[in-house]
C-alpha positions, 0 to 999 in steps of 0.5 A, a space after each residue: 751176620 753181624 759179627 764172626 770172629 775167632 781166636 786160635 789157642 796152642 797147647 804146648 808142653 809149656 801151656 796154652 798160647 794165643 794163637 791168631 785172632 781174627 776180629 771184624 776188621 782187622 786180623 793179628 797173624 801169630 806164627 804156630 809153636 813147632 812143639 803144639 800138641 793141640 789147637 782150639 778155635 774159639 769162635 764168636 758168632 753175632 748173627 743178630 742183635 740180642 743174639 750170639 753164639 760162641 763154640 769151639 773146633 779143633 783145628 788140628 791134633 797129635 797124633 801122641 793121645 798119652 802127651 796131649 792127656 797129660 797137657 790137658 790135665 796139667 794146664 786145662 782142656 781149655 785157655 
């Protein structure tokens, strides 16, 4: 593996928040929002050259279905 890193992102009642990142050398900890209704990992992957991968996993969810619709609708499913 040539690279992995990822980047966590909060939905809140507010929008979408940067979340910890963690890149090959070096990792920037921010702390989690009390009032996230949602948390997404992008994940970057390089595992060879000329060869790359980027997906998502959700790390955590409300269980509040109606709050976190009306969050994605309002500000996107996705930072």
């Amino acid at each position: 593996m040539l690279s992995k890193e990822y980047f966590d992102y909060h939905l809140t009642p507010n929008g979408w928040v940067e979340g910890t990142e963690k890149l090959d050398f070096s990792t920037t900890e921010r702390s989690i929002p009390e009032d996230r209704v949602l948390t997404l990992r992008i994940i970057e992957e390089i595992p060879h050259p000329n060869e790359g991968f980027r997906y998502e996993q959700v790390v955590w969810k409300s269980d509040d279905i109606n709050l976190l619709n009306k969050l994605k609708k309002k500000f996107g499913a996705r930072p």
